[in-house]
C-alpha positions as CSV (number, residue, x, y, z in Angstrom):
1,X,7.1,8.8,-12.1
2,X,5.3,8.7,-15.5
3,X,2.8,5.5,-14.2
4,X,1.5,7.9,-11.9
5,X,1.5,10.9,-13.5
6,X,-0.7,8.8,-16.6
7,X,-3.1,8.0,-13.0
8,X,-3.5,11.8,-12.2
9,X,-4.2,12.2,-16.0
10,X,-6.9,9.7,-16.4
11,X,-8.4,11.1,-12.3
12,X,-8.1,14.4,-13.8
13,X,-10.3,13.7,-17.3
14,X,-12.9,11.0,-15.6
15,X,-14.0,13.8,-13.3
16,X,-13.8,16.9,-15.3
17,X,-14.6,15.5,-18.9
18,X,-15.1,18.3,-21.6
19,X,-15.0,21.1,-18.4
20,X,-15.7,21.5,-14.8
21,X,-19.9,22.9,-16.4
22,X,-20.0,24.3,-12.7
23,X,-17.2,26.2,-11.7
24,X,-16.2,27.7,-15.1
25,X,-19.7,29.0,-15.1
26,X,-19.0,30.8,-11.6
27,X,-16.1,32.1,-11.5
28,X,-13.7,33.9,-13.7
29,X,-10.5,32.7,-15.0
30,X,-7.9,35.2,-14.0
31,X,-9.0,35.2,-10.2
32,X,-6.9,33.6,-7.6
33,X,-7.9,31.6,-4.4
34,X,-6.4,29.9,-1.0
35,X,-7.6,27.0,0.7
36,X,-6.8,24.3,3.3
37,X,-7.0,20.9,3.2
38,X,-8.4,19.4,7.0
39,X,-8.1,16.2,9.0
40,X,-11.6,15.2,9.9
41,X,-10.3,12.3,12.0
42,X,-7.2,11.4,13.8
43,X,-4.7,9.8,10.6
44,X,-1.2,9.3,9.4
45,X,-1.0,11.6,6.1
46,X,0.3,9.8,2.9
47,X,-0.1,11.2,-0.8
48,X,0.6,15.2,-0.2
49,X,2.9,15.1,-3.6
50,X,0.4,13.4,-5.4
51,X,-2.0,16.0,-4.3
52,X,0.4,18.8,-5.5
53,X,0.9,17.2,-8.4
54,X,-2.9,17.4,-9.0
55,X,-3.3,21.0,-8.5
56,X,-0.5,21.9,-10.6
57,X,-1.8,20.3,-13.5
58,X,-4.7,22.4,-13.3
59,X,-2.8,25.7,-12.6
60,X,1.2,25.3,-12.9
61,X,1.9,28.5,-10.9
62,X,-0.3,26.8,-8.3
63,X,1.4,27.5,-4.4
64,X,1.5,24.5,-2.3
65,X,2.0,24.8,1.5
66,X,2.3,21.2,3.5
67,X,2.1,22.0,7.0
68,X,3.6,17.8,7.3
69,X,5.3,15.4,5.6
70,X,4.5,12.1,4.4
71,X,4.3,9.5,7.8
72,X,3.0,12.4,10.0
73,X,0.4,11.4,12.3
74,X,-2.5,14.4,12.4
75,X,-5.0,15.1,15.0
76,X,-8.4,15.8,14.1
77,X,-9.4,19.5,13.2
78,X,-5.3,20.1,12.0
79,X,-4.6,21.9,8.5
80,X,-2.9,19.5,6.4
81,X,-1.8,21.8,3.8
82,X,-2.7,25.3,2.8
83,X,-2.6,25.8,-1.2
84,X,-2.9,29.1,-3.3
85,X,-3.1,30.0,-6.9
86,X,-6.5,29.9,-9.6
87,X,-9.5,29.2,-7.8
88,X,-10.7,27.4,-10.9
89,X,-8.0,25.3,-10.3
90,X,-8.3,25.1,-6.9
91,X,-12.4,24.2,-7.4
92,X,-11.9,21.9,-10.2
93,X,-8.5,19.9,-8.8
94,X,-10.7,19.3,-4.9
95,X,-11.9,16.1,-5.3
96,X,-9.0,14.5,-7.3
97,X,-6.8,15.7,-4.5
98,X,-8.8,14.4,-2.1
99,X,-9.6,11.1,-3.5
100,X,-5.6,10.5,-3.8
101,X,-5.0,11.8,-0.4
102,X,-7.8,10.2,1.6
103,X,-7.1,6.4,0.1
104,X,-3.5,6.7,0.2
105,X,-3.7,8.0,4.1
106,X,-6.2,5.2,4.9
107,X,-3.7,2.7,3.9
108,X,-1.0,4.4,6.0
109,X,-3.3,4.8,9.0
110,X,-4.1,1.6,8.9
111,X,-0.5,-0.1,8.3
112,X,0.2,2.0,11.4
113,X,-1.9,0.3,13.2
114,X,-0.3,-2.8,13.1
115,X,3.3,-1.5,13.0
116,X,2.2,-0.2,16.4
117,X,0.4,-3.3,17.4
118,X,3.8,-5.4,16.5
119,X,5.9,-3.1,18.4
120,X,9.6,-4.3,18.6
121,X,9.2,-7.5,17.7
122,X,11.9,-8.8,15.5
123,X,9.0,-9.9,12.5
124,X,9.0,-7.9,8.9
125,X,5.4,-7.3,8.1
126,X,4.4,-7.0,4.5
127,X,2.1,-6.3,1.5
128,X,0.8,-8.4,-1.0
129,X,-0.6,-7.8,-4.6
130,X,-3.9,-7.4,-3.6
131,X,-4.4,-4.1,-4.5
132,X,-6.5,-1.7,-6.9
133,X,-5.8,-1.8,-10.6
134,X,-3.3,0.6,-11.5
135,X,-3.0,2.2,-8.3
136,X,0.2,-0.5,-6.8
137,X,3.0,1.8,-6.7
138,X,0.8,4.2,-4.8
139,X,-1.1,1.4,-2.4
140,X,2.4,-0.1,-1.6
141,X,3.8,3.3,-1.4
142,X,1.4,4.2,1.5
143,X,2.1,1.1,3.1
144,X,5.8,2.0,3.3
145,X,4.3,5.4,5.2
146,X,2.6,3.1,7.5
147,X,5.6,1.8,8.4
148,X,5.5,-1.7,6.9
149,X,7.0,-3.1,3.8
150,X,6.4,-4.5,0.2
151,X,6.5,-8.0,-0.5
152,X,6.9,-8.4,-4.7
153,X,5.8,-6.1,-6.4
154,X,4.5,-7.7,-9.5
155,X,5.1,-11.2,-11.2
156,X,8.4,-9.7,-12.7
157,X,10.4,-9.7,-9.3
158,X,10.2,-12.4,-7.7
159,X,9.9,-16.1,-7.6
160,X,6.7,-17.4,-5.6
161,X,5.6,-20.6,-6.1
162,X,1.9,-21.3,-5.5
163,X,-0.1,-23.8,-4.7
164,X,-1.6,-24.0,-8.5
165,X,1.6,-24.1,-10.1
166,X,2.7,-26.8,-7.8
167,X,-0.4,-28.5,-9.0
168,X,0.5,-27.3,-13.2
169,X,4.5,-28.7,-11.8
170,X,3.1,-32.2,-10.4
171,X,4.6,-31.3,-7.0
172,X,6.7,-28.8,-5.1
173,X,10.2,-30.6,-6.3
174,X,9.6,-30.6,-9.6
175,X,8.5,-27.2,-9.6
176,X,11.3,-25.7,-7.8
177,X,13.8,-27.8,-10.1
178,X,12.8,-26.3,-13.1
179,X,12.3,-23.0,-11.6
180,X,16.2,-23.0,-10.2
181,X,17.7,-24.1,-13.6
182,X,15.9,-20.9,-15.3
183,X,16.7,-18.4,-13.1
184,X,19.6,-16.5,-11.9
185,X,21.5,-18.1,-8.4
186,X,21.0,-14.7,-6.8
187,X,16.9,-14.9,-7.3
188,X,15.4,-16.5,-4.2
189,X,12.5,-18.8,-4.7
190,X,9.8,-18.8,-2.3
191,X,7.3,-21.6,-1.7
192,X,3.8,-21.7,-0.6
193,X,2.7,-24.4,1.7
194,X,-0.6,-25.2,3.5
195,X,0.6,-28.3,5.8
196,X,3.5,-29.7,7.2
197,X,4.0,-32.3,4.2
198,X,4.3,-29.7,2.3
199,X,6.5,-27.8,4.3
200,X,9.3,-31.1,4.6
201,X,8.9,-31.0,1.0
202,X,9.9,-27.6,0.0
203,X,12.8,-28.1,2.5
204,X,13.8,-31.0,0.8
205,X,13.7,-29.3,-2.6
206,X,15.7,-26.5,-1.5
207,X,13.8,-23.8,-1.3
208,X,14.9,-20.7,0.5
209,X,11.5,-19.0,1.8
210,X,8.7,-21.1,2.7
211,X,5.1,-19.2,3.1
212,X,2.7,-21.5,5.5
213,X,-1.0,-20.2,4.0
214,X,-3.7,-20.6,6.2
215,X,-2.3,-22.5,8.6
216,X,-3.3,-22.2,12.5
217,X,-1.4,-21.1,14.9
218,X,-0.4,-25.0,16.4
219,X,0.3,-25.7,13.0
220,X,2.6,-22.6,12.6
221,X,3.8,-23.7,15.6
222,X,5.1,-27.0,14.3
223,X,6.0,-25.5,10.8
224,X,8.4,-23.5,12.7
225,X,9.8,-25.9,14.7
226,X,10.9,-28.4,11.3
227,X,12.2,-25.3,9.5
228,X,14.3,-24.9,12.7
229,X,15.8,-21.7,10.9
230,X,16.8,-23.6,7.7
231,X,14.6,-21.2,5.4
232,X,12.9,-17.9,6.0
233,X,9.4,-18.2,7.2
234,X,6.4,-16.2,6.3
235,X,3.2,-16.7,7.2
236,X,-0.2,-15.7,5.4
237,X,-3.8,-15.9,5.6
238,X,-6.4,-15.0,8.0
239,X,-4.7,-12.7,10.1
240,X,-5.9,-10.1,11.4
241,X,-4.9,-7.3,14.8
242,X,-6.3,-9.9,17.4
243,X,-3.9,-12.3,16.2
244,X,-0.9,-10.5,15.4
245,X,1.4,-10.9,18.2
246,X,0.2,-14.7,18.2
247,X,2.2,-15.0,15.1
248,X,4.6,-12.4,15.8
249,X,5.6,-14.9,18.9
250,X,5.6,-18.0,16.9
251,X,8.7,-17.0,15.5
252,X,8.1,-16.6,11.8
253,X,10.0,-14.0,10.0
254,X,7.9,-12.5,7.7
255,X,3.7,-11.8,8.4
256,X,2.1,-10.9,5.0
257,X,-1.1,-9.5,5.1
258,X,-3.5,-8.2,2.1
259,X,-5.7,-6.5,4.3
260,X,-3.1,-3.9,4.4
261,X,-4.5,-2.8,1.1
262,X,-7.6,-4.4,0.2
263,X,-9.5,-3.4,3.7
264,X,-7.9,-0.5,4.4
265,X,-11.0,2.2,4.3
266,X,-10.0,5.7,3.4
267,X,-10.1,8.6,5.8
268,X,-11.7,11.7,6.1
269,X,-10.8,14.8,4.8
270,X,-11.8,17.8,3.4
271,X,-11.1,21.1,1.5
272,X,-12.0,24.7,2.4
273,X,-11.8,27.8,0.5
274,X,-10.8,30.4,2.6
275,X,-10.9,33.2,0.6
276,X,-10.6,34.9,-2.7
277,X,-7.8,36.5,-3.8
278,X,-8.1,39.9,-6.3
């Protein structure tokens, strides 16, 4: 995917600028290297192509040996991946690798976490846009490892109606109206609601997802209960593990969470060079 292969670029010249001043002053450009790649910390790997792709920008003969595959869960103290080829490459490439493969991993780990927590309940959980600048595809790419899924991903696919456009609109009817005459009849148009005016409203305006934002759980409760299964329901804000199944048993449809992204702390892992090769 060019978007991501521009990301590696711009990784690969932020941290090696006009050279790597270190490593092409240590060690010669025709010798070859191995090394592993190790789990510090129990994790569910995400990012391994990106992390080939690294390397092999570096050194396009590179030899790259995953010992999992994307989704994997790892114990701590496992080989990830063995990779051979210039240990310039090899020395230079480590932290890019790394920095793709720890971040994209902590998301995954940590959308596992409440995959796991949700069990089989019959609730989709999702992303949201909160994610790092040019890194989305990746971010909601991990989350998909996790086990979750993606709400929108940008402004371009899909209708969602927030609470300041309702305000630009001059209400939730008005806003959906003109919305439904400009779009196509297979888009659905979601609504965002933070009380249960608001929720009778978008009802009554035909909407076909209503979001409840912040509500609490009695509130959710009730939401629920007036939808009665007219609309999709998906509910965001403030939610966290603790509460998960409280939602989950609701029975909303759809728990969006940005956390997924924006709190998910990256793992630990590291690279080892086992040995030269002559």
């Amino acid at each position: 995917m060019d978007s991501v292969k521009h990301l590696i670029d711009i990784a690969l010249k932020e941290d090696i600028g006009p050279g790597d001043i270190t490593t092409d002053n240590l060690v010669q450009s025709q010798i070859e290297g191995n090394g592993v790649i190790l789990a510090k910390e129990p994790l569910v790997i995400a990012g391994l192509d990106i992390s080939r792709q690294v390397f092999e920008c570096l050194d396009p003969q590179i030899r790259f040996r995953p010992k999992y595959t994307d989704g994997d869960p790892i114990k701590a103290g496992a080989v990830v991946l063995e990779v051979e080829g210039k240990l310039r490459a090899l020395l230079t490439g480590e932290r890019t690798a790394l920095n793709f493969l720890q971040r994209l991993s902590g998301i995954a780990t940590y959308v596992r976490s409440y995959v796991e927590r949700l069990g089989n309940k019959n609730v989709r959980l999702v992303d949201t846009r909160k994610t790092t600048p040019g890194w989305r595809v990746l971010e909601k790419y991990a989350v998909r490892v996790g086990g979750a899924y993606n709400h929108r991903m940008g402004l371009y696919d899909g209708v969602l109606i927030k609470d300041n456009h309702i305000a630009a609109c001059g209400g939730i009817r008005n806003a959906v109206t003109r919305i439904r005459d400009s779009v196509s009849h297979l888009v659905k148009i979601e609504v965002e609601v933070s009380d249960l005016p608001g929720v009778e409203e978008a009802i009554d305006a035909g909407a076909d997802i209503i979001m409840l934002d912040n509500m609490d759980i009695n509130q959710i409760k009730e939401a629920v209960a007036v939808i009665d299964k007219k609309v999709i329901v998906e509910v965001s804000g403030g939610i966290t593990e603790s509460n998960l199944l409280h939602l989950a048993n609701a029975g909303v449809d759809i728990i969006s969470i940005g956390a997924l992204t924006h709190s998910a702390k990256c793992v630990d892992l590291s690279m080892q060079i086992k040995s030269e090769i002559r």
